[in-house]
C-alpha positions as a Markdown table, in Angstrom:
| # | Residue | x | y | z |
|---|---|---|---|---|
| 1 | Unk | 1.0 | -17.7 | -19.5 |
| 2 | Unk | -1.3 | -19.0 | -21.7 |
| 3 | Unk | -1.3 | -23.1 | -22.5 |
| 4 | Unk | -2.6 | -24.3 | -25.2 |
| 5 | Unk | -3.1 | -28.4 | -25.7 |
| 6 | Unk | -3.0 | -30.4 | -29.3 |
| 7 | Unk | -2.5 | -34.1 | -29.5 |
| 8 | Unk | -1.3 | -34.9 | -26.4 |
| 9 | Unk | 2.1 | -31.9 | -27.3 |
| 10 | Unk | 1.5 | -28.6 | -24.7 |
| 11 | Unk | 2.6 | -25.3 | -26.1 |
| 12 | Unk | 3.1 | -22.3 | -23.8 |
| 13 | Unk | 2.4 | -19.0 | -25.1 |
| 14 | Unk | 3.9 | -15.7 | -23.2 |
| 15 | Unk | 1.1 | -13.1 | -22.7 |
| 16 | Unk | 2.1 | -9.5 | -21.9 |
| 17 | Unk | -0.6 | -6.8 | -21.9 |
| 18 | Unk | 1.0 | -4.0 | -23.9 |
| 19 | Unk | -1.1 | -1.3 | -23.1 |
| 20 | Unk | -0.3 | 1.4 | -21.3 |
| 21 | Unk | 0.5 | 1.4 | -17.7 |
| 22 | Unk | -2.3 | 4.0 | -16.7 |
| 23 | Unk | -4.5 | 1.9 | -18.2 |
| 24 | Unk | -3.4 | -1.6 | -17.0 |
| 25 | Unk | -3.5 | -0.5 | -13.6 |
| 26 | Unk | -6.3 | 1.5 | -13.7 |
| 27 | Unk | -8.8 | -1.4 | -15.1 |
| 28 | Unk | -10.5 | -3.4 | -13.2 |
| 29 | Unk | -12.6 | -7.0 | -13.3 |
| 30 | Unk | -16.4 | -5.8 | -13.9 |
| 31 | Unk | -17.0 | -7.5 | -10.4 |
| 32 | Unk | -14.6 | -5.7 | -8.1 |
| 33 | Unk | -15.7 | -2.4 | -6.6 |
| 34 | Unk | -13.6 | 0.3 | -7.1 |
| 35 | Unk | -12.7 | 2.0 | -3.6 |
| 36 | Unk | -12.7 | -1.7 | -2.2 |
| 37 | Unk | -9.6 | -2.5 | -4.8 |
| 38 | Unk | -8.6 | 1.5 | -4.2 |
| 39 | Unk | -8.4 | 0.9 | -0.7 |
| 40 | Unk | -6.4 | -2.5 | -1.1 |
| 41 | Unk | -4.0 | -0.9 | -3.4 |
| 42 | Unk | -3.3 | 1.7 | -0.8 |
| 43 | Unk | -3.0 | -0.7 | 2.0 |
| 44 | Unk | -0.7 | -2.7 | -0.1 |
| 45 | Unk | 1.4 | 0.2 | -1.3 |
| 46 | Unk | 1.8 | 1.4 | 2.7 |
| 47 | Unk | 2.9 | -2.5 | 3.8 |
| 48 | Unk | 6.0 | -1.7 | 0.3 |
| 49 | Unk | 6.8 | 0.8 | 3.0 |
| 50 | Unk | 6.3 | -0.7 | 6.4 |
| 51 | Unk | 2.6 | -0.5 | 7.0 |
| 52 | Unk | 0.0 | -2.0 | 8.3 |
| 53 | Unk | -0.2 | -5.8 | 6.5 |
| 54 | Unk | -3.2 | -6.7 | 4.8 |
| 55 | Unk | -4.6 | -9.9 | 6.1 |
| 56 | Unk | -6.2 | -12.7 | 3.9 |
| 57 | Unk | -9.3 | -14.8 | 6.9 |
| 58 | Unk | -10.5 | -18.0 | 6.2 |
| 59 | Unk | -13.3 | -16.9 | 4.1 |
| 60 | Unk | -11.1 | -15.9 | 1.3 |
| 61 | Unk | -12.0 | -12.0 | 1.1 |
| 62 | Unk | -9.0 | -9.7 | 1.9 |
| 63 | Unk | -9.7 | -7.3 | 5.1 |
| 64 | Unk | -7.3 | -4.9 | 6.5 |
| 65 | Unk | -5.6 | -6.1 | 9.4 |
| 66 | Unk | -6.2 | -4.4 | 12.7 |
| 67 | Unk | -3.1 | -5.8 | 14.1 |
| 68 | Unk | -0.7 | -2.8 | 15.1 |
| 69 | Unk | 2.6 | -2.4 | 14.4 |
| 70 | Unk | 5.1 | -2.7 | 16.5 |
| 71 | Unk | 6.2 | 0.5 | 18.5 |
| 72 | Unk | 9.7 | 1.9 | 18.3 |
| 73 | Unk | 10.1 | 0.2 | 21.6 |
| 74 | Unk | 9.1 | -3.0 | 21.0 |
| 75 | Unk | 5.9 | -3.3 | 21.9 |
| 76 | Unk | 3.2 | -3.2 | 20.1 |
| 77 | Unk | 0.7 | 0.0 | 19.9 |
| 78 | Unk | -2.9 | 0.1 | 20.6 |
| 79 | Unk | -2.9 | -2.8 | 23.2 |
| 80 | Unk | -4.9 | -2.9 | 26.0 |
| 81 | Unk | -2.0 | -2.3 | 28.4 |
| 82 | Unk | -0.6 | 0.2 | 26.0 |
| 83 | Unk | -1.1 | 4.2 | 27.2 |
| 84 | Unk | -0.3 | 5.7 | 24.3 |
| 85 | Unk | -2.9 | 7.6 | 22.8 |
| 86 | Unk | -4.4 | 6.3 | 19.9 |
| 87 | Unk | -4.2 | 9.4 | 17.6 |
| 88 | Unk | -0.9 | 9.6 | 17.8 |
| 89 | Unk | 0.2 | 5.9 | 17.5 |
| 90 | Unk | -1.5 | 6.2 | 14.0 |
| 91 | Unk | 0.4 | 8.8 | 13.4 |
| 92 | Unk | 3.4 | 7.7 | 14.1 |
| 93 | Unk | 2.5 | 4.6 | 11.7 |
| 94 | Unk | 1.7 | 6.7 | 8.7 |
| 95 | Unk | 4.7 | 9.1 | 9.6 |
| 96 | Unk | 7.0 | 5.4 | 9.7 |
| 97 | Unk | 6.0 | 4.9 | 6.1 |
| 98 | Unk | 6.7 | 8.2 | 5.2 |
| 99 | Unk | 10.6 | 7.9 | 6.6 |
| 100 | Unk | 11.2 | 4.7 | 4.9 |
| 101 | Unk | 10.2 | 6.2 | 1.9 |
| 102 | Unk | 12.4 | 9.2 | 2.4 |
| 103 | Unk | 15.0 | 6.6 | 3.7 |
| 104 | Unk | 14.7 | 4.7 | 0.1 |
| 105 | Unk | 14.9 | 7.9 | -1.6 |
| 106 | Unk | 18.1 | 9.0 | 0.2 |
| 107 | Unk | 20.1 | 6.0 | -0.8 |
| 108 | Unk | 19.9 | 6.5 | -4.2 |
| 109 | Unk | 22.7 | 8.3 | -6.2 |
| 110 | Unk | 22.9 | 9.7 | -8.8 |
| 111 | Unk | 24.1 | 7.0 | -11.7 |
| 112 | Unk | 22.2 | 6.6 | -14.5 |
| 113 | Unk | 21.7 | 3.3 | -13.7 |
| 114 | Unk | 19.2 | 4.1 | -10.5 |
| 115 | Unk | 16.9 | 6.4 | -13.1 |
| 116 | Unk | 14.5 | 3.3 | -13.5 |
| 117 | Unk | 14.3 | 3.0 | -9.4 |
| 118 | Unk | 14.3 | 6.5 | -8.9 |
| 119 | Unk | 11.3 | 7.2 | -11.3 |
| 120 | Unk | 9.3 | 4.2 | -9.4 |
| 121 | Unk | 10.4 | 5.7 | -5.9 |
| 122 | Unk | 8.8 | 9.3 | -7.2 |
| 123 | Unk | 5.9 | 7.9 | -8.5 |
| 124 | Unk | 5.0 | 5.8 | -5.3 |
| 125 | Unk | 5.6 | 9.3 | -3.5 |
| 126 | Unk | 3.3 | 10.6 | -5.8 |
| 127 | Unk | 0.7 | 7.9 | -4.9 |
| 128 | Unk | 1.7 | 7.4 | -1.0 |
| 129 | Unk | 0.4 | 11.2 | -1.1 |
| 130 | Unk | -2.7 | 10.6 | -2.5 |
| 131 | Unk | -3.8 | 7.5 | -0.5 |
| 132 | Unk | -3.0 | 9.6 | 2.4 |
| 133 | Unk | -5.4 | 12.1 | 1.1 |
| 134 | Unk | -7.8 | 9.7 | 0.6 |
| 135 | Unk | -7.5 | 8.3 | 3.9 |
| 136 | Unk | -7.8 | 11.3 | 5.1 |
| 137 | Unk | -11.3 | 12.0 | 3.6 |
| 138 | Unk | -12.6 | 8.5 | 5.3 |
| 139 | Unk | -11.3 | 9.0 | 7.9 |
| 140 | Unk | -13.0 | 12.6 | 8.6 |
| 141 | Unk | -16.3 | 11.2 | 7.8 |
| 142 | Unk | -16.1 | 9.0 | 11.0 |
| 143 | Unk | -15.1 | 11.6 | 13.3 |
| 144 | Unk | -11.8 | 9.5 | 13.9 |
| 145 | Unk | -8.5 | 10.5 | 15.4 |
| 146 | Unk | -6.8 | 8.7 | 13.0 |
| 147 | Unk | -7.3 | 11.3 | 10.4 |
| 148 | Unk | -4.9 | 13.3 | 12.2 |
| 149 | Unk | -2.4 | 11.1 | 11.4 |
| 150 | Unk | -3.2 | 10.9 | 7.8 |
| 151 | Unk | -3.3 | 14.6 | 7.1 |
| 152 | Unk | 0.2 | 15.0 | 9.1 |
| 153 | Unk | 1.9 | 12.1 | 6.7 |
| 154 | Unk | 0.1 | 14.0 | 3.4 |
């Protein structure tokens, strides 16, 4: 929303950026690195679908939260006291996100109505499967466990 200011009378002027959506989401402020905002679109894309939340510190700077989820039984995963293996609490994590999706997918019919929501839901598979690839990839380069997880969810 732009507002403009002339003799003391304030006008508001709608803004929509009509290009294409490739290209609106796909640009980006000369200032932000790319797999930086890549990797907080994917983090924010897997909290749509019960993920991992991204966490905003003091500082200002977004950072990916290292607080786990919960576990199906309540507790949360990668505690201290927690024996579960690491590996496959990840796993599990990524493979939750996947379900929801599914879950969101399945309660769709088929009215013409849904189309619009059924188009976004096949398009966020689309990119849930890609960020899983890529997490995948940066994960492998560490030697983690956690790409396990990643390559079971892709």
């Amino acid at each position: 929303m732009l507002r403009l200011t002339c003799d003391l009378q304030v006008v508001s002027v709608p803004i929509f950026d009509e290009r294409p959506q490739l290209i609106r989401e796909n640009t980006l402020p000369p200032e932000v690195d790319e797999s930086a905002a890549q990797t907080m679109l994917d983090e924010l894309l897997f909290e749509q679908y019960g993920g991992r939340v991204a966490a905003e510190p003091d500082g200002g700077e977004i950072i990916l939260s290292d607080t786990p989820m919960e576990d199906d039984d309540g507790g949360a995963v990668g505690q201290l006291d927690s024996y579960s293996v690491p590996a496959f609490a990840i796993a599990r994590q990524y493979l939750r996100v996947v379900d929801n999706w599914a879950d969101r997918v399945k309660q769709l019919t088929s009215r013409e109505s849904e189309r619009f929501e059924r188009e976004l839901l096949r398009r966020d598979g689309q990119l849930l499967k890609e960020a899983f690839a890529r997490r995948t990839i940066r994960d492998g380069k560490d030697g983690s466990a956690a790409a396990t997880g990643a390559r079971l969810a892709v």
